[in-house]
C-alpha positions as CSV (number, residue, x, y, z in Angstrom):
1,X,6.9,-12.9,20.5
2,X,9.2,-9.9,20.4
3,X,11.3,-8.8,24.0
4,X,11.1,-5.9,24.3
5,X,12.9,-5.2,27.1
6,X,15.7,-6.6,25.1
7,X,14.8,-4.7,22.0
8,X,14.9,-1.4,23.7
9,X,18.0,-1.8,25.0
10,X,19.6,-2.6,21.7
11,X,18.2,0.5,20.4
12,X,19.3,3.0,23.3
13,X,23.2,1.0,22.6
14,X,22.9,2.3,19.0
15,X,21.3,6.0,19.9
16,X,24.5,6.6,22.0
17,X,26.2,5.7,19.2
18,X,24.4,7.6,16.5
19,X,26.1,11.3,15.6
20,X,23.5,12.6,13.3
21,X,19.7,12.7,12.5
22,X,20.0,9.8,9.9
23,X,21.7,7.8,11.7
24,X,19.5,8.2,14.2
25,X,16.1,8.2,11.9
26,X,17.2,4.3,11.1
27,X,17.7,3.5,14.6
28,X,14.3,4.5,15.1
29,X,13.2,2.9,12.2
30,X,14.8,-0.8,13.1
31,X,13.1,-0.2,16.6
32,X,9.5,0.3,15.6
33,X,9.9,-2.3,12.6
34,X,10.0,-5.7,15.1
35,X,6.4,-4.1,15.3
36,X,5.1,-5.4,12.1
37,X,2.6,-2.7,12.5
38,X,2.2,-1.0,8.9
39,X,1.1,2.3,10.7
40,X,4.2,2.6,12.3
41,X,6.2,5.1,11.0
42,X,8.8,7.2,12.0
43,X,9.5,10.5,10.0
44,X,12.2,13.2,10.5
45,X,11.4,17.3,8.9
46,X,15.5,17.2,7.6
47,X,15.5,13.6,6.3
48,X,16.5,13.2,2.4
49,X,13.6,13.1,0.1
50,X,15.2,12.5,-3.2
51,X,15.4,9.7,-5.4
52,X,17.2,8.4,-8.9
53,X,15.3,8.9,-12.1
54,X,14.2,4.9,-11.5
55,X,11.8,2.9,-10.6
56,X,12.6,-1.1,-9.4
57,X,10.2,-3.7,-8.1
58,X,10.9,-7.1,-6.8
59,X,9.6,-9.8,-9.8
60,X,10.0,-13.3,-9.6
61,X,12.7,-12.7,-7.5
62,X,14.6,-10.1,-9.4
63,X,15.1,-6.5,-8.9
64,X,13.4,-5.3,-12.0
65,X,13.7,-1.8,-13.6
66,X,10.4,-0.8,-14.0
67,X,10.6,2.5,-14.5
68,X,13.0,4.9,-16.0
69,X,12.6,8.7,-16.1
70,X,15.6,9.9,-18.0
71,X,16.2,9.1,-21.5
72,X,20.2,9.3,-21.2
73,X,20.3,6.5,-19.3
74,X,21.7,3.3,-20.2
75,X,18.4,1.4,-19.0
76,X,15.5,-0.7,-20.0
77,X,12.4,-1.4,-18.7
78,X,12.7,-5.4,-17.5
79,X,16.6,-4.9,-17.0
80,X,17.8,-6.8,-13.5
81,X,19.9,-5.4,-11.0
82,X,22.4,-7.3,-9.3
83,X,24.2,-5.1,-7.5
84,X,23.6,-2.0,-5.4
85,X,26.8,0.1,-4.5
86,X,28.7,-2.4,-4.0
87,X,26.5,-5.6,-2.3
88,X,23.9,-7.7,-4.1
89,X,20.8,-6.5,-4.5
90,X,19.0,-9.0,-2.0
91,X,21.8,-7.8,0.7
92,X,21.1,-4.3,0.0
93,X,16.9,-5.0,0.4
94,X,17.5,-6.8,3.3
95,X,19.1,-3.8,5.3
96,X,16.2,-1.7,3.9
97,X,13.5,-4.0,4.9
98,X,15.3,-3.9,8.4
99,X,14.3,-0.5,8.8
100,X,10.4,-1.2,7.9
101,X,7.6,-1.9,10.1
102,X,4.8,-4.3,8.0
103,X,2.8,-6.6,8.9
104,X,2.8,-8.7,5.7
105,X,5.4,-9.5,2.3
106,X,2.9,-6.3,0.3
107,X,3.1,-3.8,1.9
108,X,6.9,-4.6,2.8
109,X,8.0,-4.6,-0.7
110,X,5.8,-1.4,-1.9
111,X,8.0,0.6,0.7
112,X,10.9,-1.0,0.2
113,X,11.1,0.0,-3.2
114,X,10.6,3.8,-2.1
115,X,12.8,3.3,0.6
116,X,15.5,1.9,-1.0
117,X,16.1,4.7,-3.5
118,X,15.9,8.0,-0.9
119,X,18.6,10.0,-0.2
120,X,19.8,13.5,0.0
121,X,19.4,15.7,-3.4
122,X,21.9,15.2,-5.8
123,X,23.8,11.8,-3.7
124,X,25.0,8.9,-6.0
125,X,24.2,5.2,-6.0
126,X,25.8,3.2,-8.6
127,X,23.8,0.3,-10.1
128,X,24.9,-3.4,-11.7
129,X,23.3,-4.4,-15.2
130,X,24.3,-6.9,-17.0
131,X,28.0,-6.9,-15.6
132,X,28.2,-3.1,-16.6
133,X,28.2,-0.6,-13.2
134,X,25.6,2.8,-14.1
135,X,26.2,5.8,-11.5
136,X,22.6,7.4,-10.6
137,X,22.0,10.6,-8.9
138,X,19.0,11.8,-6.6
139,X,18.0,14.6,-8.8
140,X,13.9,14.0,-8.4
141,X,12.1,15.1,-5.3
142,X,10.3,12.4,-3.8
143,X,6.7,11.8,-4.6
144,X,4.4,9.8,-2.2
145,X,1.3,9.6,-4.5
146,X,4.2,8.6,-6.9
147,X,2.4,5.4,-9.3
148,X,3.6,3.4,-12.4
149,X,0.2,2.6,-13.1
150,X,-0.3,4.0,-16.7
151,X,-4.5,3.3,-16.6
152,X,-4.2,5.4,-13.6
153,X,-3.7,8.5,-15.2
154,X,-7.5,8.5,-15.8
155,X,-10.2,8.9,-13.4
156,X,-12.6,6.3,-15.3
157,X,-12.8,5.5,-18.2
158,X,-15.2,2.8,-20.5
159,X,-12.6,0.1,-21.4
160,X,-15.4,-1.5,-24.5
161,X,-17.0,-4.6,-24.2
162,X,-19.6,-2.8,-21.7
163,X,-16.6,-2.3,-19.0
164,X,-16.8,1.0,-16.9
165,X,-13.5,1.4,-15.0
166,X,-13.4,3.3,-12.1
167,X,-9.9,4.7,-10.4
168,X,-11.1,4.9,-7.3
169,X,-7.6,7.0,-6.0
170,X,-8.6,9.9,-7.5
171,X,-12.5,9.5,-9.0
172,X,-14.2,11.8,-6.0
173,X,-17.9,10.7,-5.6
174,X,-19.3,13.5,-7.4
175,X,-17.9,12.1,-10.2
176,X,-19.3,8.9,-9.6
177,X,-22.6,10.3,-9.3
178,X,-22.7,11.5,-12.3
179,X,-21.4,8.1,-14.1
180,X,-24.3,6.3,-12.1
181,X,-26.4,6.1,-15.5
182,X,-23.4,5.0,-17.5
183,X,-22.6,2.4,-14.6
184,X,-26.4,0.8,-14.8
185,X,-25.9,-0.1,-18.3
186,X,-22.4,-1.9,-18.2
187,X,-21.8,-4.8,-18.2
188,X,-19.1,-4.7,-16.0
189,X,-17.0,-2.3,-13.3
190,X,-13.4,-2.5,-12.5
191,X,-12.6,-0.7,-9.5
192,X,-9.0,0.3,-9.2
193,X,-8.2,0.3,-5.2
194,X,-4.2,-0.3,-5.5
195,X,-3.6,2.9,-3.3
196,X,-6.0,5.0,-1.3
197,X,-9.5,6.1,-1.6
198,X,-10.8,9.5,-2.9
199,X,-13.4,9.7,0.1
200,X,-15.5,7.8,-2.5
201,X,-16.4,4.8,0.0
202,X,-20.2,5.9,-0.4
203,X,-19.8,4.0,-4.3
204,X,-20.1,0.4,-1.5
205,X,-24.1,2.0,-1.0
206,X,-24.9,1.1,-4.6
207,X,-23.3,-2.6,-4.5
208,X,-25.5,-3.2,-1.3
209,X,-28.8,-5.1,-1.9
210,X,-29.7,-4.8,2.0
211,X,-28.8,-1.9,4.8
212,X,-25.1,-2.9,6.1
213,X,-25.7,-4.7,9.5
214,X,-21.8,-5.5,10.3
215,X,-21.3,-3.1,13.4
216,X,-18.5,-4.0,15.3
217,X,-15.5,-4.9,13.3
218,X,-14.1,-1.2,14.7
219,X,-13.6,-1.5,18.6
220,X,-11.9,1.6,20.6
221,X,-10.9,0.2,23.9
222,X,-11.9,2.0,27.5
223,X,-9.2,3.0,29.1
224,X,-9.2,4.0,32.7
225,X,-6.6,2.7,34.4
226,X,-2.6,3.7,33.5
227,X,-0.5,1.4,31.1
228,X,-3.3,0.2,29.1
229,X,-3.8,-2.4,32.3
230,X,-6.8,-3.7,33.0
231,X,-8.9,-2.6,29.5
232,X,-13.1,-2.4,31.1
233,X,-13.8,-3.3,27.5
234,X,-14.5,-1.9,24.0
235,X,-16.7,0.4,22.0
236,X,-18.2,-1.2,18.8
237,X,-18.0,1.2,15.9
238,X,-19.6,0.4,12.5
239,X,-20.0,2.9,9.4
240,X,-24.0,2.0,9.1
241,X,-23.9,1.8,5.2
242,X,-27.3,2.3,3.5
243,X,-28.4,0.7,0.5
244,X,-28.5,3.4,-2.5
245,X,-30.4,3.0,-6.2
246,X,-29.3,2.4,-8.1
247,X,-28.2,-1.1,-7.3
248,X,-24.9,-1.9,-9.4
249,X,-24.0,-5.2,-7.5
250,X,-26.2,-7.3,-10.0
251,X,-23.2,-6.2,-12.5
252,X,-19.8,-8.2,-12.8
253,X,-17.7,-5.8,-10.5
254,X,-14.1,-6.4,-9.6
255,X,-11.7,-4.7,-7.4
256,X,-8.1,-4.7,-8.3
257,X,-5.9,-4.0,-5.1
258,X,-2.1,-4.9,-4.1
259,X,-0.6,-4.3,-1.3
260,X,-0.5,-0.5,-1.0
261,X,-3.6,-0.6,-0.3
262,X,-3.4,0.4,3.6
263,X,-6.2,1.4,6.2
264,X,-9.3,3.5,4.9
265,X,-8.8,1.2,1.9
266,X,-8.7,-1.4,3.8
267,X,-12.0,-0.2,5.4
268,X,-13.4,0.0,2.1
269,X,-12.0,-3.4,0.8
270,X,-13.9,-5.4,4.3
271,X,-17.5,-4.3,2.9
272,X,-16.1,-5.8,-0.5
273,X,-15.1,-9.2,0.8
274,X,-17.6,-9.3,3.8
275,X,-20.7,-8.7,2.4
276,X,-19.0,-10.8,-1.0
277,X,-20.0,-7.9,-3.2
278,X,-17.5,-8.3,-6.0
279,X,-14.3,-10.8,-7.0
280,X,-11.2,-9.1,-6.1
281,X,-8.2,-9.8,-8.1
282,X,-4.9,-8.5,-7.2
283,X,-2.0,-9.4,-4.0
284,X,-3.0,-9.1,-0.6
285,X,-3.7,-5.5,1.0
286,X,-1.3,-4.2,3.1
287,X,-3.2,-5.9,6.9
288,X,-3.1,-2.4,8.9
289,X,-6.4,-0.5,9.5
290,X,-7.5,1.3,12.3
291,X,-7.1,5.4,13.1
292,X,-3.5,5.8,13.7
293,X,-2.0,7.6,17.7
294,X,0.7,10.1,16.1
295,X,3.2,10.8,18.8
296,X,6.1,13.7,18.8
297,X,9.9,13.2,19.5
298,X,12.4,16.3,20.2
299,X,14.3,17.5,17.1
300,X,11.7,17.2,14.4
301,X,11.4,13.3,14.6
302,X,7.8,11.7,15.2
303,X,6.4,8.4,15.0
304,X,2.6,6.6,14.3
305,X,1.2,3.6,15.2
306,X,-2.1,1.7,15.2
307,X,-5.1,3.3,17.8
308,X,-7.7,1.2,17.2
309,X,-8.3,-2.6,17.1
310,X,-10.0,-3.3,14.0
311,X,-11.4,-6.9,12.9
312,X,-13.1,-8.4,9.6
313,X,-16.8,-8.2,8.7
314,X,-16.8,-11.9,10.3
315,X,-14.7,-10.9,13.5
316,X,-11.6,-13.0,12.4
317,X,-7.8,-11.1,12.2
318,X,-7.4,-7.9,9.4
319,X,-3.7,-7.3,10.9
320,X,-1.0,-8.4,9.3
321,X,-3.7,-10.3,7.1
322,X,-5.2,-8.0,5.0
323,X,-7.9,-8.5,2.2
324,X,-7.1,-11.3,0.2
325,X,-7.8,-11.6,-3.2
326,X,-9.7,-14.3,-5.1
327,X,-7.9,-13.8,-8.2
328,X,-4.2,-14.0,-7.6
329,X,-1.9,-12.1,-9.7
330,X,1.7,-11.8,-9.8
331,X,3.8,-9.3,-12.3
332,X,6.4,-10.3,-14.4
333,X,9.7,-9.4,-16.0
334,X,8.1,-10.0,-19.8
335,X,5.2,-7.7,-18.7
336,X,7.2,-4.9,-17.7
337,X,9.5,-5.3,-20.9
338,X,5.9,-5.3,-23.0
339,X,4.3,-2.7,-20.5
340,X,1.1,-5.0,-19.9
341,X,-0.7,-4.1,-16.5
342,X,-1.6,-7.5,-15.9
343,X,-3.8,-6.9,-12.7
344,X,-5.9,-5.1,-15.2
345,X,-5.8,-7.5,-17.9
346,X,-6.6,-10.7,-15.6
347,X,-9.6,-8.0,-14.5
348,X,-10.6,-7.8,-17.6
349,X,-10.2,-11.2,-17.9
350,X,-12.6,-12.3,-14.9
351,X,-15.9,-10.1,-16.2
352,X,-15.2,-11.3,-19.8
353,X,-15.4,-15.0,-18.3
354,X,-17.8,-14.7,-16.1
């Protein structure tokens, strides 16, 4: 396990050391990452929230342009980065990923490739591709609900062959509502969970054949004495789900999730694989559920972390496991060059098999 006795004190060495907030921010940052706790964060009001005109994702071991928002750029989609001002790219990751609290590989490399680009508007990073060194600048501000998913841009949308897809980041339930008809006559539903639910959780009533029973897999521990010592013991939480018509889990349903999918997601997601109401295809979710305890530092700087001890539907571990999927997919460096979404094709690919 961590010391950390030993862990603190390394921290305090480099905060007498530290001579302005971003220096400080990533001492911070390396402290609370030996948590491996994906809730905990630590955030500053003044901290640079810019970022190059790029995109990058880690793809069979590559750093892999996957994005690129400004024509005049000397870029390709599926190019490979080697070199990040001046160190390899791995060497550059690995200080980011230093500065990152997650409890599994996902949810590590969805932030590091935010991470790993922010900076203060208008700063410079140069790039190497293909032997030949590109000087970016951190015009864009940052966006968090920032996705390269292209079927994204859609809330739902029939995909043929009797598929309903459903983006469940942004569909709002009203929406599904209404698509309830539509959805009893497909054949099959995709349902898009790589990111965060549109308080839309209520769509699990109408893959439920029987009243959800599964009760405890939230437990808020009673505290009475000082120090968290000596816990008397736990209060079982549930969500009580109630079976809804009309019943859409005789359909072939799929869930596509990665691992950005973090906490009320992963709420959602446990009813999915506990109750086995659908195949999910996809990477691991990001293993980090439970409310979060935010907590306030002086001079703007706060950090979260996990409140609440939260299991699966079965009682085994969710943290630093996650959901994992049935269906494993992994991108690749053709697919970005083509600009295939091949979590949605293999989805696709699962009902159309079936």
């Amino acid at each position: 396990g961590t010391l950390w006795e030993k862990e603190l004190e390394t921290a305090l060495t480099r905060c007498f050391n530290d001579t302005n907030k971003d220096e400080h921010l990533i001492t911070l940052q390396k402290f609370t990452a030996k948590l491996k706790d994906g809730h905990a964060r630590v955030w500053n009001r003044g901290s640079g929230r810019h970022v190059p005109p790029i995109q990058w994702e880690w793809i069979e071991d590559q750093l892999v342009i996957t994005e690129v928002l400004d024509e005049s750029l000397p870029l390709n989609l599926g190019d490979i980065v080697t070199h990040i001002d001046g160190k390899t790219a791995r060497e550059f990751f690995n200080e980011v990923n230093s500065r990152i609290s997650a409890g599994n590989q996902g949810l590590l490399n969805y932030r590091a490739k935010n991470l790993s680009r922010l900076g203060e508007k208008n700063s410079k990073m140069t790039i190497t591709v293909d032997g030949t060194t590109i000087e970016l600048v951190r015009s864009l501000q940052y966006n968090y609900e920032d996705t390269t998913i292209a079927i994204k841009e859609n809330l739902y949308k029939p995909m043929g062959y009797d598929i309903y897809y459903l983006n469940l980041d942004d569909v709002p339930m009203d929406t599904i509502n209404q698509l309830l008809p539509k959805l009893e006559k497909a054949k099959g539903i995709i349902c898009d969970l790589r990111g965060y639910p549109n308080r839309n959780h209520e769509f699990i009533s109408h893959l439920l054949k029987e009243k959800d029973t599964s009760m405890a897999w939230m437990r808020i521990p009673e505290i009475i004495y000082p120090d968290q010592e000596r816990i008397t013991g736990y209060q079982n939480e549930g969500w009580g789900m109630e079976a809804k018509k009309p019943y859409l889990g005789d359909k072939k349903v799929v869930f596509i999730v990665d691992g950005r999918a973090i906490s009320y997601a992963e709420s959602f997601m446990g009813f999915i694989e506990g109750y086995d109401l659908a195949t999910i295809v996809g990477q691991p979710t990001a293993g980090t559920i439970g409310n979060i305890n935010p907590f306030k530092l002086l001079d703007g700087f706060g950090v979260n972390w996990t409140g609440m001890k939260v299991f699966k539907h079965d009682g085994s571990m969710h943290h630093t496991v996650g959901i994992l999927p049935d269906v494993y997919v992994e991108r690749t460096i053709e697919g970005v060059k083509s600009g295939k979404d091949e979590f949605l094709e293999k989805a696709i690919e699962v009902i159309q098999s079936k």
